[in-house]
KOLRO-269893 format. One line per 4 residues: for each residue x negated, y, z of N, C-alpha, C. Coordinates in Angstrom, 3 decimals. Example, Ala and Ser with C-alpha at 12.3 -4.5 7.8 and 13.67 -1.06 7.14 Angstrom:
<sites>
-13.190,-5.690,7.800,-12.300,-4.500,7.800,-13.200,-3.300,7.800 | -12.850,-2.250,7.080,-13.670,-1.060,7.140,-12.900,0.030,7.870
</sites>
This chain:
<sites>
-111.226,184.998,55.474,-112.272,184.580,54.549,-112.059,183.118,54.136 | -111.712,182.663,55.626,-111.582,180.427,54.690,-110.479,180.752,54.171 | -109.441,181.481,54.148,-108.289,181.463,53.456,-108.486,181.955,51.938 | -108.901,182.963,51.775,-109.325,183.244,50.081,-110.212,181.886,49.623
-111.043,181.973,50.387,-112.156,180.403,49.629,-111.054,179.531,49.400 | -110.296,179.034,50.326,-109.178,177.748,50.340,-108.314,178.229,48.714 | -108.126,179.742,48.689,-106.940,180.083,47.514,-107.401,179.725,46.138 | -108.987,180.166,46.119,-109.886,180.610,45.094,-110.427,179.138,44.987
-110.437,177.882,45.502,-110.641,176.469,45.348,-109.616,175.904,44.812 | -108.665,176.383,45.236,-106.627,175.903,44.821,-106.674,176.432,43.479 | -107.392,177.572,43.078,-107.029,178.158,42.186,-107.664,177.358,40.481 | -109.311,176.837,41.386,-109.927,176.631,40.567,-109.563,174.942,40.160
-108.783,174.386,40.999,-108.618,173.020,40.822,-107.327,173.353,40.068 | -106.266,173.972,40.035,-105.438,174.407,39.211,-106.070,174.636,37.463 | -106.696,175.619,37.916,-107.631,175.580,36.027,-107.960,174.150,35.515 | -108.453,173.439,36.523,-109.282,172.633,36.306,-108.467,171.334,35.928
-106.953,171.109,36.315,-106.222,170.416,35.779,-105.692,170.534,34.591 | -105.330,171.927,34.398,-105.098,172.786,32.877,-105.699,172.264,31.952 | -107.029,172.331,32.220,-108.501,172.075,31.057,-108.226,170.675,30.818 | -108.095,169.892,31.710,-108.030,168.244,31.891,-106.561,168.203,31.075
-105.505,169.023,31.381,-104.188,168.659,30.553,-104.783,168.867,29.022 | -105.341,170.123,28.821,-105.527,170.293,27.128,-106.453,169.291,26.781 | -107.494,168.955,27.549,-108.552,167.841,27.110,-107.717,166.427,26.472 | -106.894,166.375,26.951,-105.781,165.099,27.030,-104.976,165.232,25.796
-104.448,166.360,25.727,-103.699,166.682,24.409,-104.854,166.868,23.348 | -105.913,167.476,23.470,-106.457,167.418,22.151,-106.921,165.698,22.214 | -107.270,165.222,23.021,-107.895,163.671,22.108,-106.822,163.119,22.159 | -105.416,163.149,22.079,-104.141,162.631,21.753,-104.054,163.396,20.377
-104.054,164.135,19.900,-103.932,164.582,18.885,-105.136,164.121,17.894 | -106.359,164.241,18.069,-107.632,163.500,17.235,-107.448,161.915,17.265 | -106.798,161.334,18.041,-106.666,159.968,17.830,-105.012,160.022,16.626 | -104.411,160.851,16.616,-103.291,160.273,15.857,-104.108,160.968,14.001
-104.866,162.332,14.277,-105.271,162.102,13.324,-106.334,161.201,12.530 | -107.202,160.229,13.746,-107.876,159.446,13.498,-106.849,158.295,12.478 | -105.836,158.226,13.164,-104.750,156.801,12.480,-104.233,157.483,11.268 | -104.350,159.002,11.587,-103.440,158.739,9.951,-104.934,159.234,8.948
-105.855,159.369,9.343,-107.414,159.168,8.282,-107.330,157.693,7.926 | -107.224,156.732,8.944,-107.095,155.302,8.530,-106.559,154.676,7.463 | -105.003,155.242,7.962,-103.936,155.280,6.973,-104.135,155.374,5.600 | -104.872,156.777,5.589,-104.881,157.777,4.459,-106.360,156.685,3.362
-107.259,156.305,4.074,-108.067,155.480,3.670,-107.804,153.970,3.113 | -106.904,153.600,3.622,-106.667,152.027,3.480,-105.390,152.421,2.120 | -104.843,153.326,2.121,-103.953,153.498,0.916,-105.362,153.827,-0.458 | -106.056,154.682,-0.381,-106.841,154.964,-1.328,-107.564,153.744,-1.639
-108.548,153.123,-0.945,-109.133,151.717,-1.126,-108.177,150.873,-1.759 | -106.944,150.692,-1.001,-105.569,149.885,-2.702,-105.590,150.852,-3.911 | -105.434,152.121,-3.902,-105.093,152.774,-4.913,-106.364,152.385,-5.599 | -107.744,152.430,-5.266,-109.221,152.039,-5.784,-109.376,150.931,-6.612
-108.466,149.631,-5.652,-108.496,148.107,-6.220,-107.428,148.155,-7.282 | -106.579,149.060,-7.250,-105.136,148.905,-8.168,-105.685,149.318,-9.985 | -106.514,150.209,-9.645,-107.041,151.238,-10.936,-108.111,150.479,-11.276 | -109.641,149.690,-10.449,-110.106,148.888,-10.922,-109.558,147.461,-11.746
-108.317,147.304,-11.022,-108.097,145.482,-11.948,-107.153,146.284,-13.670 | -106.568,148.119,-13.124,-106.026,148.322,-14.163,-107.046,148.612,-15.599 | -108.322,148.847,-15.033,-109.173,149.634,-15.952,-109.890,147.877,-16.832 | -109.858,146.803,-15.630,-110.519,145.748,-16.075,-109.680,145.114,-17.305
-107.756,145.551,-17.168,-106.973,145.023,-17.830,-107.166,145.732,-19.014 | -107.554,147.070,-19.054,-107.732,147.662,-20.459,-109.008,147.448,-21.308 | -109.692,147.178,-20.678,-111.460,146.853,-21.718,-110.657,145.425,-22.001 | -110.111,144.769,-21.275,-110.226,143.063,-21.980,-108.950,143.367,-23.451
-107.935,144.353,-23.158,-106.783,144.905,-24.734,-108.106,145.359,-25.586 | -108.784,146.222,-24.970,-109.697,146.759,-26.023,-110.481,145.621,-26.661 | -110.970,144.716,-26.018,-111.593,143.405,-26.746,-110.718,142.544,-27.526 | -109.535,142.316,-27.214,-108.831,141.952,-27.548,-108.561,142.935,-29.107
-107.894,143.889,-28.991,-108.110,144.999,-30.516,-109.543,145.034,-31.202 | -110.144,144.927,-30.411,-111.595,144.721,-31.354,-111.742,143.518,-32.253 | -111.294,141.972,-31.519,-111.550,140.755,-32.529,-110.365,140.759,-33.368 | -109.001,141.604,-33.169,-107.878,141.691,-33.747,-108.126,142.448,-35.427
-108.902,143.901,-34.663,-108.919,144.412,-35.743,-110.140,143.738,-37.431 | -111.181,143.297,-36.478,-112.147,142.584,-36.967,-111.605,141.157,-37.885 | -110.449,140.374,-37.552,-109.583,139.381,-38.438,-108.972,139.841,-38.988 | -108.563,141.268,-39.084,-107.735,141.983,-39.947,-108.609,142.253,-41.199
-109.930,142.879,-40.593,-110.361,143.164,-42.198,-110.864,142.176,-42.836 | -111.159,141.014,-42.127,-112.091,139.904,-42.612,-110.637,138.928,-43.595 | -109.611,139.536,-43.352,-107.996,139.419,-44.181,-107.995,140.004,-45.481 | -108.732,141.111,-44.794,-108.500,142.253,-46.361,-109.327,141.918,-47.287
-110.550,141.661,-46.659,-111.371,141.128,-48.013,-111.174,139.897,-48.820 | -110.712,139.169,-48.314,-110.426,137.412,-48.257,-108.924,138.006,-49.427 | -108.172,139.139,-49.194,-107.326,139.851,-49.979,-107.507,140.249,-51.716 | -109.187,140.864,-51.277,-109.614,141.825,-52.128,-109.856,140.610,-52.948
-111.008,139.556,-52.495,-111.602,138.429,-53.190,-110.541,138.154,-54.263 | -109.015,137.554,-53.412,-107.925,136.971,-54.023,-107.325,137.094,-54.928 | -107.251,139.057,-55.100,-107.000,139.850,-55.920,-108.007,140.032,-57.117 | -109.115,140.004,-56.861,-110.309,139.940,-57.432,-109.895,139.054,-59.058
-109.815,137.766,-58.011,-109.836,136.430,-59.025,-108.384,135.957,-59.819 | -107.586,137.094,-58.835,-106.287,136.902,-60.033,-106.500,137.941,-61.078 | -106.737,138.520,-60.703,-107.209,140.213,-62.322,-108.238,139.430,-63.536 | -109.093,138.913,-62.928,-110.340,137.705,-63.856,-109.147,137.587,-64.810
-108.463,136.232,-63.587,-107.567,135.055,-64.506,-106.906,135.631,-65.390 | -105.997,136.411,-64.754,-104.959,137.391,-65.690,-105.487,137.636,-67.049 | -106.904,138.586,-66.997,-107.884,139.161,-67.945,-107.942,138.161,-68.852 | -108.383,136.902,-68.099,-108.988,135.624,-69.291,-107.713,135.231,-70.042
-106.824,135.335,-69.206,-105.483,134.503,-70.229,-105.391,135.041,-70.995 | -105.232,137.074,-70.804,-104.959,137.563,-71.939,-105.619,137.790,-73.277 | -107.225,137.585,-72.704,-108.366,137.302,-73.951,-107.858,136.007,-75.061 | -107.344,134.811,-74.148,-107.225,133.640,-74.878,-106.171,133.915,-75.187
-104.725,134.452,-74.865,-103.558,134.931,-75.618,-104.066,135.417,-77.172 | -105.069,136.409,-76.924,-104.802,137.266,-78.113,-106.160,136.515,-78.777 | -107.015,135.554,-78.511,-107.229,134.593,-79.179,-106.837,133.712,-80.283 | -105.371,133.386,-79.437,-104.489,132.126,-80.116,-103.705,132.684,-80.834
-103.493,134.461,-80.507,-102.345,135.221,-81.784,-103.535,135.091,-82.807 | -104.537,135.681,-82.858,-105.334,135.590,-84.442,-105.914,134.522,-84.954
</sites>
């Protein structure tokens, strides 16, 4: 009888190291996936800061094309005006041309 108890105690401290070995391997394994969540986090947070300063670099082109395009037309009219007042002139010379023919 103490001999089975003695086997069936041997037996159970045997399991009981087993459980303790896998206990060991799984939080060896949750800690490496803890490091590579870390990992995996500290790359995204750059990838986060990389796309924020890229998105900040594109609204300031877009402002930039906005006062660009805005001196462009404020060109065209300053164009149109120019054109405007050479067609007049043109017009008037040719009134006073055909003035000075009759």
């Amino acid at each position: 009888e103490k001999e089975k108890k003695k086997r069936e105690l041997e037996e159970k401290k045997r399991e009981l190291d087993e459980k303790k070995e896998e206990v060991a391997e799984l939080e060896k394994a949750l800690e490496e996936k803890e490091r590579e969540l870390g990992e995996k986090k500290a790359e995204l947070e750059e990838r986060g800061r990389e796309l924020e300063e890229k998105n900040k670099m594109v609204e300031e082109k877009k402002e930039e094309v906005g006062e660009l395009e805005g001196a462009l037309e404020e060109k065209e009219r300053e164009l149109e005006e120019k054109e405007g007042l050479l067609e007049e002139s043109k017009r008037r010379g040719e009134e006073k041309e055909k003035e000075l023919d009759e």
